[in-house]
C-alpha positions in Angstrom: -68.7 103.6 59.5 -66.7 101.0 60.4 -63.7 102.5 61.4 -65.6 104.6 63.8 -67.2 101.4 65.7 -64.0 99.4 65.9 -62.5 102.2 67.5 -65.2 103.3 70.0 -65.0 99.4 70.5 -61.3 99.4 71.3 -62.1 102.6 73.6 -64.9 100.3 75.3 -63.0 97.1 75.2 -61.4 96.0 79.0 -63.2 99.4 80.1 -63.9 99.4 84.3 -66.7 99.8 85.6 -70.5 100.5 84.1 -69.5 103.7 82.1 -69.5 101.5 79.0 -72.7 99.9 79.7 -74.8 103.3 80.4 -73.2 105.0 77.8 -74.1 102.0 75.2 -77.8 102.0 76.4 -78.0 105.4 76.2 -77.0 106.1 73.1 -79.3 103.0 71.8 -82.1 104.4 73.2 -81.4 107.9 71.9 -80.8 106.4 68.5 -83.9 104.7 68.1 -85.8 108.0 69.2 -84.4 109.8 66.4 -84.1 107.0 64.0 -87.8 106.3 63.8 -89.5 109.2 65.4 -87.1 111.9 65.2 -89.9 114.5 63.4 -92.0 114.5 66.5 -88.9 115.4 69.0 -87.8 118.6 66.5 -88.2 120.9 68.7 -86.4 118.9 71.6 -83.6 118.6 69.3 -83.3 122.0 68.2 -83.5 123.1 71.8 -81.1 120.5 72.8 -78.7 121.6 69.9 -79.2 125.1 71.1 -78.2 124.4 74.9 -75.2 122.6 73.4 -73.8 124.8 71.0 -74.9 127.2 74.2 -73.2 125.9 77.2 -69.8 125.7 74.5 -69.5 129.6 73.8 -70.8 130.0 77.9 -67.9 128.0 78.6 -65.5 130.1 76.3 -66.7 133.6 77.8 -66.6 132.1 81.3 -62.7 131.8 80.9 -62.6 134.9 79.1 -64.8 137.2 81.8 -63.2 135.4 84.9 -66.4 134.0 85.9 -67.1 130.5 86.9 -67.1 127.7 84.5 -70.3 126.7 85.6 -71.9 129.6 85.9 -71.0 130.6 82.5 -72.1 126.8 81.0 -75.7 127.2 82.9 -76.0 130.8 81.4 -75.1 129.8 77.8 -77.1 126.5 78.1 -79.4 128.6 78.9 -79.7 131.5 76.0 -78.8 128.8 74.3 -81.7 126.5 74.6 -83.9 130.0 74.3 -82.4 131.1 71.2 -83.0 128.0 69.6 -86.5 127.7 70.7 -87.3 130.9 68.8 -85.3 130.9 66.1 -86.0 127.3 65.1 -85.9 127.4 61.3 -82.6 128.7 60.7 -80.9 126.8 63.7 -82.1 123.6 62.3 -80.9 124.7 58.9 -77.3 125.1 60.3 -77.9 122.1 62.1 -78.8 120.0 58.8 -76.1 121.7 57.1 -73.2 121.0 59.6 -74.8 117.0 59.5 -74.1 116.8 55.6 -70.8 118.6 56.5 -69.6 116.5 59.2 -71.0 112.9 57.5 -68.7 114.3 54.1 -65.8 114.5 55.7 -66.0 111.8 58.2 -66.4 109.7 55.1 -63.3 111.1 53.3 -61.1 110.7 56.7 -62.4 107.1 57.2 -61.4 106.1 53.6 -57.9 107.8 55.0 -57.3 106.0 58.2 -58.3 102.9 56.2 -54.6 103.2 54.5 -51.4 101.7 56.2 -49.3 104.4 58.1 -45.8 104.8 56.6 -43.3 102.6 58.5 -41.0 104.8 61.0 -38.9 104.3 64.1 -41.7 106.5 65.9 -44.1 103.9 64.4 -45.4 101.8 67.0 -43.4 98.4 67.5 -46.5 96.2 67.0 -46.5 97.1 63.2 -42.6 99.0 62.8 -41.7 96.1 60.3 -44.9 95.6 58.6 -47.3 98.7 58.6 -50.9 97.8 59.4 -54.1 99.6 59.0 -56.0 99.9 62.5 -59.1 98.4 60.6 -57.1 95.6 59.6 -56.1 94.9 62.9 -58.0 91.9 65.0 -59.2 93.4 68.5 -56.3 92.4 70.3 -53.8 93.5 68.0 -56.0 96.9 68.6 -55.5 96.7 72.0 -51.9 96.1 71.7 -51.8 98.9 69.4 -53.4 101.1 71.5 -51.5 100.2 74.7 -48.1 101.0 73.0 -49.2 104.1 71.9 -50.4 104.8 75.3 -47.0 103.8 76.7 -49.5 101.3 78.7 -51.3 104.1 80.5 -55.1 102.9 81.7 -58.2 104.6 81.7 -60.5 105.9 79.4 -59.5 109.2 78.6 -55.9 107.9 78.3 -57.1 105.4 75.9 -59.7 107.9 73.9 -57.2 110.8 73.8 -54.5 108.2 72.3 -57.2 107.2 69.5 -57.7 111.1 68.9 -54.4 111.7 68.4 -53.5 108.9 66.2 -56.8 109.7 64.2 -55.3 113.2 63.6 -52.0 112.1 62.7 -53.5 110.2 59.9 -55.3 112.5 59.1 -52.9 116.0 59.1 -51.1 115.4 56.0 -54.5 115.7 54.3 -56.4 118.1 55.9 -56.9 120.0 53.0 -58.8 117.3 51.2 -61.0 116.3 54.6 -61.8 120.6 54.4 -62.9 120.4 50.8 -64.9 117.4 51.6 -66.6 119.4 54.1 -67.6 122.4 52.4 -68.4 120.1 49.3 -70.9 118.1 52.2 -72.0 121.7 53.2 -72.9 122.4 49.8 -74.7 119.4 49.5 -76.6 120.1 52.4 -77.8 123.4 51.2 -78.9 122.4 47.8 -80.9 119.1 49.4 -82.4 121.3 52.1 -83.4 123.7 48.9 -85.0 121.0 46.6 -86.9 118.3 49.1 -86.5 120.6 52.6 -89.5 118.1 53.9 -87.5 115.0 53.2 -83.9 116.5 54.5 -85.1 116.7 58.4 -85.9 113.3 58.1 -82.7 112.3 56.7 -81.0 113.9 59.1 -82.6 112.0 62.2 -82.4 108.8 60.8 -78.5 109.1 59.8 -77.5 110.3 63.0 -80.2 108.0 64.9 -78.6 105.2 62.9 -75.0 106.0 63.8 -76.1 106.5 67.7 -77.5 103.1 67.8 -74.6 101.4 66.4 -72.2 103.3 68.1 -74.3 101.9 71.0 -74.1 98.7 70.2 -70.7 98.6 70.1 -70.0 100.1 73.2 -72.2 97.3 74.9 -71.3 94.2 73.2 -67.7 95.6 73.8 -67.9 95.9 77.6 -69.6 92.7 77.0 -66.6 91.0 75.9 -68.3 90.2 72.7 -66.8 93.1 70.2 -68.2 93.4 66.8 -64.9 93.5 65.3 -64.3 90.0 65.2 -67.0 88.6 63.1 -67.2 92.1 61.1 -63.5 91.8 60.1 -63.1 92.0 56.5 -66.3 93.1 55.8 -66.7 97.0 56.2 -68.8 97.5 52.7 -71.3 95.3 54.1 -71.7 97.5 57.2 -71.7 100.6 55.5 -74.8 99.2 53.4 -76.7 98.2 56.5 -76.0 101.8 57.5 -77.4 103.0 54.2 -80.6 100.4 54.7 -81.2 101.7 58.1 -81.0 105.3 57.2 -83.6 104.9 54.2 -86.0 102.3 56.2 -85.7 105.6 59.2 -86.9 108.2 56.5 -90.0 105.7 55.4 -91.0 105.1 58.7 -91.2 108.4 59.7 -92.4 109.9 55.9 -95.3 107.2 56.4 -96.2 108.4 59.9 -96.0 112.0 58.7 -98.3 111.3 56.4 -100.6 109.6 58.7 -100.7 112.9 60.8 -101.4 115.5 57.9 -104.9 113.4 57.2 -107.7 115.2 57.7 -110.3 113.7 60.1 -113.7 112.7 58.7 -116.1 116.0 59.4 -119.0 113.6 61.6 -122.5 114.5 59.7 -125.2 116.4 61.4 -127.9 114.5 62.5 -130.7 114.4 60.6 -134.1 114.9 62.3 -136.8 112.6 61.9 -140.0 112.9 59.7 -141.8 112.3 63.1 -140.0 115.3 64.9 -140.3 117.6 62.3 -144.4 117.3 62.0 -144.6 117.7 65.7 -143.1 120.7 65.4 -145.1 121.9 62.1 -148.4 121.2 64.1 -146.9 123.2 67.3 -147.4 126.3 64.9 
């Protein structure tokens, strides 16, 4: 977890303009959505997920069928959005699936990048005599970092696909291990969504609303000039076990509310009639 703020951080860090603040603010928001209510947007979700996954393989065929890219995205985010609609169940099980998948494996590549590159005379000349880790780095011996790599090029995407690409090189040697740790994740998923499926959906928002809103946060306090690197140096077990709280306190909030919803209402009682009424009508007869 925190390998993956301090470098959305760097990627936010001396960032022009208000991309970093709207992209903070929205993923805060987002994140809180699912974090604590994330069971009463399933169906946006799904749909969502749908139009994504949608507007990918749209994207893909437009290229393929010589039609326009966005005539092919609007098409698939389309179908998309409908299949998911109606075949909700087993999207959403994919979907919960590819969450355990993709949270196993980002772990296992964190625990990677955490360990100092090799020293070579490709290695960047900020750490070519003394190998560094990029979580062990300060923020401005990230930047620096980052800048060389970039060959000082400016801009976000310049900066973002640098990051990318010196995540993967990290990470190449052992791809092998990261796929294992997906499948194992998969796996995981499967049997979890087979013994408590009505706590698994739950998990699933709150992890990923969790991440959002920290991911967020550090895009804001970054643009902000106030990055969450500095005071966190040193201490990445101590944010992965306020990820951990926040995921667990999600899955109470919304198990509680759940429950809440499922109670059956009080059946009002009939009104009884008086001992008045009903001799007035006896003496009608």
């Amino acid at each position: 977890m925190y390998e993956l703020l301090i470098r959305i951080e760097t990627l936010c860090l001396d960032a022009a303009g208000a991309g970093p603040w709207l992209a903070g603010a929205a993923l805060f928001i987002v994140g809180v959505l699912l974090w604590l209510a994330g069971s009463r947007f399933s169906t946006a979700i799904i749909a969502a997920g749908g139009a994504g996954a949608g507007a990918a393989a749209g994207l893909a065929a437009a290229a393929w069928m010589s039609l326009g890219p966005m005539v092919g995205l609007l098409i698939g985010a389309t179908v998309g959005c409908l299949l998911g609609v109606i075949f909700k169940k087993a999207l959403f099980f994919v979907m919960a699936v590819a969450v355990f998948a993709l949270a196993a494996g980002g772990t296992y590549s964190s625990r990677l990048l955490q360990a100092p590159p090799p020293a070579t005379p490709e290695a960047p000349s900020i750490w070519r005599v003394a190998p560094t880790a990029f979580s062990a780095m300060d923020p401005a011996e990230r930047r620096a970092y980052v800048d060389d790599l970039s060959d000082q090029a400016e801009g976000f995407w310049a900066r973002l696909q640098t990051l990318i690409d010196d995540a993967l090189a990290a990470i190449r040697p052992h791809w092998w291990k990261v796929l294992i740790a997906v499948v194992l994740g998969g796996i995981l998923g499967v049997a979890l969504i087979w013994l408590i499926e009505n706590v698994v959906p739950l998990l699933c928002y709150s992890a990923v609303g969790a991440l959002l809103i920290l991911a967020g946060l550090a895009c804001t306090l970054a643009a902000a000039g106030r990055p969450l690197g500095g005071p966190l140096h040193g201490h990445d077990r101590a944010v992965n076990i306020a990820y951990g709280v926040m995921v667990l306190f999600g899955v109470i909030v919304q198990r509680v509310v759940e429950r809440r919803q499922q109670r059956p209402h009080p059946i009002a009682p009939l009104p009884r009639k008086s001992k008045v009424h009903a001799d007035e009508k006896h003496q009608d007869r």
